[in-house]
N, C-alpha and C positions, 0 to 999 in steps of 0.2 A: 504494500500500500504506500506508495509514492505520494506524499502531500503534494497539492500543486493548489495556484490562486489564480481565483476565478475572474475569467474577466471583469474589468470594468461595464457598470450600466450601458456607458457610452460606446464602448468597442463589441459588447456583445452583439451578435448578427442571430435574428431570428430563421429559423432553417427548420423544413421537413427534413426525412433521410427515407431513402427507398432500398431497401436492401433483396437482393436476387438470390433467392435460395430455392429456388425448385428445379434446377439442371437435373441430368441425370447422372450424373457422376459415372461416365463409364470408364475412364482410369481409374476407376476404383471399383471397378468390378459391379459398378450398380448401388454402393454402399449409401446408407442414409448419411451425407459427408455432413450439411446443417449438424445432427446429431454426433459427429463424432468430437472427443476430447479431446483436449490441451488443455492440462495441466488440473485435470480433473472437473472443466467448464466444457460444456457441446463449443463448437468453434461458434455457432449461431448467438449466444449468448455472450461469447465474448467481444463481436461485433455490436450489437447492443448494447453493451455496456459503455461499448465508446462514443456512444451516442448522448452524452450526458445532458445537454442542454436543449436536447431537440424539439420541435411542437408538436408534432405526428410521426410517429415513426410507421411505415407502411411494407409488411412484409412480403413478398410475392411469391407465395409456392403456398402449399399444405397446413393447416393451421396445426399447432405443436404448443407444446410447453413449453416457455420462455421464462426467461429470469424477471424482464421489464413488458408492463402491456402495450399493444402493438396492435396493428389494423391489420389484417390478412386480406390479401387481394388475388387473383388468378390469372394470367394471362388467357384468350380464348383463341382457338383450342390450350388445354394445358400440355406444354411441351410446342409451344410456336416459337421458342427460341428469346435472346436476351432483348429484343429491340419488342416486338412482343408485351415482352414482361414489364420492361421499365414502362410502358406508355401504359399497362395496369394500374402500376404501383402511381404513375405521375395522375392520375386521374382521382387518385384519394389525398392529393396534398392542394393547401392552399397557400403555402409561404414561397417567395420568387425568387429564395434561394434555394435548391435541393441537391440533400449531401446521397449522391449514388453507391453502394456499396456490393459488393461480394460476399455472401454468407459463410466464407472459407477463410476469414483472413484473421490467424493468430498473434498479431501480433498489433494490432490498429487500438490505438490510442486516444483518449480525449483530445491530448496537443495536437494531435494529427489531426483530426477533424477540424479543430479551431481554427490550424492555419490555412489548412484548405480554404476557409471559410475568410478568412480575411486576407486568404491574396485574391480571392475573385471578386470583392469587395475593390481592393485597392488597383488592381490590376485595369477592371475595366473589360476584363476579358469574357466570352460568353461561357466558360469551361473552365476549371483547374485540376488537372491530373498528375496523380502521382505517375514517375515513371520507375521501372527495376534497378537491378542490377544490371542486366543489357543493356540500359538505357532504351529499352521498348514501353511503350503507354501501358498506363494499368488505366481507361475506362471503367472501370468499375472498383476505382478508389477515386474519386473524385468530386469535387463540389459545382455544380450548373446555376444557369438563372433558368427558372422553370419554364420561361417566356419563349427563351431559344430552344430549347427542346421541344417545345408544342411547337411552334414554324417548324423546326424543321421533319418533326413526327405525322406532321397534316403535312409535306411534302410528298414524302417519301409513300404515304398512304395515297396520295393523287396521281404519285407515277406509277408504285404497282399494287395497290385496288385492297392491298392488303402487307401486314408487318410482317407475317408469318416467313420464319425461315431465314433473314434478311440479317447481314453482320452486324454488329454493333459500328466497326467504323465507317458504314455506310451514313449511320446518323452522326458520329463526333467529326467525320471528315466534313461534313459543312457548320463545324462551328470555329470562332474562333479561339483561340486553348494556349493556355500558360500551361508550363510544364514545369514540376515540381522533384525534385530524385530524391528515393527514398529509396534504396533497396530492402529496409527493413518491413519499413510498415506495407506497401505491396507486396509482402511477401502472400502467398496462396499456397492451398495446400489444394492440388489435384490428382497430388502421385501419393501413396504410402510411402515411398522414401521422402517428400516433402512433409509426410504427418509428421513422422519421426524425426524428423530435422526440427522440427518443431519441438517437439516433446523434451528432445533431449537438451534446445538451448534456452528453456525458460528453468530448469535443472541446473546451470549454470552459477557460477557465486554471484555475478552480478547483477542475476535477474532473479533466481527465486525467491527471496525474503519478498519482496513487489507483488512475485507472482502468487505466491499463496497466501497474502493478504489479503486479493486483490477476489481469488476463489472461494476464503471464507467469507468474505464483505457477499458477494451473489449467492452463498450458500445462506448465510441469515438474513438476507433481502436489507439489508445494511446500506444506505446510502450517506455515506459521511468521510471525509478525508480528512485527515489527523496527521499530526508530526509525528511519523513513527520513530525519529530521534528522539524525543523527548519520552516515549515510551518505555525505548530500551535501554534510556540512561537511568529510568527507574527501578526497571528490573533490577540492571546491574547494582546499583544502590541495596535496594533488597537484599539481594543476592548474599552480597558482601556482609552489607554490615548486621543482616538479623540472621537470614538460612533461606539455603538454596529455595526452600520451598516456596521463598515468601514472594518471590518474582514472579509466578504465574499467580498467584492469589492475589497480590497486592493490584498488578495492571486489572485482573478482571475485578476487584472491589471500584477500581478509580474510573473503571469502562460504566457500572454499576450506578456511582453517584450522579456521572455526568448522566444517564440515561434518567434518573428520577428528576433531576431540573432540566429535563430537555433541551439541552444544551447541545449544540455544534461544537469544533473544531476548538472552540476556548472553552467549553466550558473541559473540555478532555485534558487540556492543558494547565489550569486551574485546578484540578484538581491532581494531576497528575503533579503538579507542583510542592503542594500541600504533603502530598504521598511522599516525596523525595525527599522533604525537610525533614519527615519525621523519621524516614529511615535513616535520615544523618543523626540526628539527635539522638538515635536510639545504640548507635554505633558509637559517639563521641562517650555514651554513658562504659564501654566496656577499656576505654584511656585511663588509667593509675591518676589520682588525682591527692592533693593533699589533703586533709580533713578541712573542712569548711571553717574550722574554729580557730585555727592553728596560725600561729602567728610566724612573721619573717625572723630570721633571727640578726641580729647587725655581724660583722665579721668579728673574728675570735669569740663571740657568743658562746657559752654552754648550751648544750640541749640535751634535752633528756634521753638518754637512750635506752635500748630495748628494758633493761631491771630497772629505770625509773631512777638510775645515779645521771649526775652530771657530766662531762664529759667532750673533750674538745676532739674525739676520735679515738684515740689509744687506750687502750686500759692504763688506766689512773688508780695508782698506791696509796691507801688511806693517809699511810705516812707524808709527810713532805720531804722532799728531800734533803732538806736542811736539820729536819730534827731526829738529836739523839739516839742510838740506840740504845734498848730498853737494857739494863742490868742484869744478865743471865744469872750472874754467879750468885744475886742474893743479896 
């Protein structure tokens, strides 16, 4: 669970998202691919979720269990292919911006969609696509104005009478398109060795603390972004200065409060705050400390030591050394 800050009122861009998940997935043997895993999420709901700010989100295939509620739409016939499908899905949205997606794409992000969203904003341009690692277009990672896809979707319906069967870049070749490189977030999974390529790099040290956050937040229908720094500096706190145990009990006590004041993102900090002071306090108490009562002593001072004699360190001879010895003989 990667904190991130939300846009400004003023830069946020209002946006449907149309996402294509009814292919048939025949490099995969015909497999339900929407439904398959990464990282114990269906790839379909990992897509969804990168949709954080959306107004309508409008799915085009089979309606199914999702993590977020969703419109289902159909292309007609089902299986007319992607050009088809998106002019389905565009028929259930009202905002003149809309973000296109792939129902396969493990690794698509909320920043990914924002900036999509605010180069076609600043751009100017009718289209903003991500492109691979090839440097070839991924159309269906990309954000449109919905205006230029109806022209050019009632085009292409007046030259051949119908969408059915017809490429995708039949319709993006008559728009105008900024192009964005991203070999990561275009990533797709159409092959099993591209699922696994997946699987294995959100496994990774510098992705999975994100990514299994990220899977229990959709697992408890969880919508909230937290400093997971500040989490783990509590733990660790815990950890240390009371017992091991106290780190996973302490975060879920501090997850706890903030949920009874229904708080966001501070109140989890706030209180995760609180939590950490008292784990220090509770730790400084196990530091050797002098008796509360006990006084400084100035230098060459006696003080008392362990039997309660005086004492400038050495064992000290009742005698002085100046006096007498005592008369043995009588």
């Amino acid at each position: 669970m990667t904190a991130h800050e939300p846009p400004d009122a003023a830069d946020a861009v209002a946006y449907d998202a149309i996402v294509l998940a009814g292919g048939a997935a025949r490099r995969l043997g015909g497999a339900d691919k929407p439904g398959l895993r990464v990282g114990g999420r269906a790839l379909l709901d990992r897509v969804l979720t990168a949709c954080a700010d959306v107004g309508t989100t409008v799915v085009v295939a089979d309606p199914r269990h999702t993590v977020r509620p969703v419109r289902w739409a159909r292309e007609e016939p089902p299986g007319a292919g992607p050009v088809a499908a998106l002019d389905a899905g565009l028929r259930c949205t009202t905002a003149e911006a809309v973000v296109v997606l792939s129902g396969d794409l493990p690794f698509l992000e909320v920043a990914t969609v924002r900036r999509l969203l605010a180069a076609l904003r600043s751009s100017g341009a009718e289209g903003v696509l991500l492109t691979d690692a090839d440097g070839r277009d991924q159309p269906l990672v990309a954000a449109y104005r919905a205006s230029a896809l109806r022209r050019e979707l009632a085009a292409l319906t007046d030259e051949h009478g119908s969408l059915t069967g017809l490429p995708l870049c039949r319709l993006t070749g008559a728009l105008e398109l900024t192009r964005v490189p991203d070999p990561v977030a275009s990533f797709d999974c159409d092959t099993w060795d591209d699922l696994a390529t997946a699987r294995a790099r959100i496994r990774e040290h510098g992705h999975v603390l994100d990514e299994w956050i990220s899977a229990v937040k959709d697992e408890l229908g969880i919508d909230l972004d937290v400093d997971t720094g500040i989490l783990l500096d509590l733990a660790r706190d815990a950890a240390h200065g009371v017992a091991r145990p106290a780190a996973p009990l302490t975060t879920f006590l501090v997850g706890y409060a903030a949920a009874q004041g229904k708080g966001g993102p501070e109140a989890v900090a706030e209180a995760a705050r609180k939590a950490a002071a008292l784990a220090l306090r509770w730790a400084d108490e196990d530091t050797p400390e002098a008796p509360s009562d006990a006084k400084p002593h100035a230098k060459g001072e006696t003080r008392p030591d362990a039997k309660g004699d005086t004492t400038s360190g050495a064992k000290r001879d009742d005698t002085p050394a100046s006096a007498p010895a005592p008369d043995v003989a009588g």
